[in-house]
C-alpha positions as CSV (number, residue, x, y, z in Angstrom):
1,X,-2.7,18.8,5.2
2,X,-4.9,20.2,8.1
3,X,-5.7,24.0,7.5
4,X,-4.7,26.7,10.2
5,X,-8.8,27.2,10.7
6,X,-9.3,23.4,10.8
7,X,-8.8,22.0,14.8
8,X,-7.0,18.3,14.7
9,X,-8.6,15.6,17.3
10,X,-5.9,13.1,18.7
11,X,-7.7,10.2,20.0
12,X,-6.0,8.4,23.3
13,X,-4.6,5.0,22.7
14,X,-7.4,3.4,24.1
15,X,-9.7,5.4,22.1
16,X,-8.1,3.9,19.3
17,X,-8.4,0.0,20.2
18,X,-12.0,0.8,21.3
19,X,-12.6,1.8,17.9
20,X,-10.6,-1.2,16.1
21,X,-12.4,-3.7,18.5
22,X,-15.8,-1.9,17.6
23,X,-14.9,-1.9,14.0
24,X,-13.6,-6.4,13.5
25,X,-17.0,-7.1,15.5
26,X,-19.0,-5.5,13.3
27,X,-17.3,-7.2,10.8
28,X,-17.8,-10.8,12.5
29,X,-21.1,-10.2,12.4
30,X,-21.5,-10.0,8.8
31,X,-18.8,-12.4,7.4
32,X,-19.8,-15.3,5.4
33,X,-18.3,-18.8,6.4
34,X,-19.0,-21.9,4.6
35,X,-18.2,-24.8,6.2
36,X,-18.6,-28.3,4.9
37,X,-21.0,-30.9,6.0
38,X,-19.6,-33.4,8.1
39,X,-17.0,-31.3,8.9
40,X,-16.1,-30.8,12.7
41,X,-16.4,-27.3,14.4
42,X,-13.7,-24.6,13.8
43,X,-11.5,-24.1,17.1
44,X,-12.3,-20.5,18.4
45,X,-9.7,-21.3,21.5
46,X,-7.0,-19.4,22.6
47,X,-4.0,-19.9,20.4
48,X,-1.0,-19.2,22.3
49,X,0.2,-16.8,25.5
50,X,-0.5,-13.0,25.4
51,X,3.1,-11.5,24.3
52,X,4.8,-9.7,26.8
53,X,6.3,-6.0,25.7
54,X,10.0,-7.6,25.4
55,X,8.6,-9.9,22.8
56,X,6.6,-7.8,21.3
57,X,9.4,-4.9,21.2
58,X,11.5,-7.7,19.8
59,X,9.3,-8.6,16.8
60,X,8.2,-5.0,16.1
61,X,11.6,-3.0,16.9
62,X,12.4,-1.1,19.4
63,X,11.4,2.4,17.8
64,X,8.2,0.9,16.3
65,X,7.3,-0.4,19.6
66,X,7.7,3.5,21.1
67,X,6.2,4.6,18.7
68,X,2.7,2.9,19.1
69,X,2.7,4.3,23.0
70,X,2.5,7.7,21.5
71,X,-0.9,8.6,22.1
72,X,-0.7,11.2,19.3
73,X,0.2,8.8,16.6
74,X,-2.7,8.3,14.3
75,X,-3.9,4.9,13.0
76,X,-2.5,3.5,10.2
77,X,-5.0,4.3,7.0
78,X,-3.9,0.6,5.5
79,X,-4.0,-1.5,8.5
């Protein structure tokens, strides 16, 4: 818990996808991937449509899905 003297920073939503975006690069840059020889090149396509809010709400909940436009919600520590 925060102490009275300590000043909490809430970072926008944007902010926050910056960061995440940032964050899985840097991660692709250094991931291992062994690949057999003779095998053909992974697919790094598109894999489906972008999910429109109705589906997303659907698959997520309508509170979750609220809940994630609050731009004062703080990341998940475990995601």
């Amino acid at each position: 818990m925060a102490k009275d003297s300590e000043q909490q920073v809430h970072l926008t939503r944007e902010e926050r996808e910056q960061i995440g975006r940032r964050t899985n690069a840097g991660f692709a840059r250094v991931e291992r991937a062994a690949v057999d020889e003779g095998t053909e090149a992974i697919p790094t396509g598109s894999i489906g449509q972008p999910l429109t809010e109705e589906e997303i709400r659907r698959r997520v909940g309508s509170g979750n899905f609220e809940s994630a436009k609050n731009d004062l919600q703080s990341g998940s520590i475990n995601s």
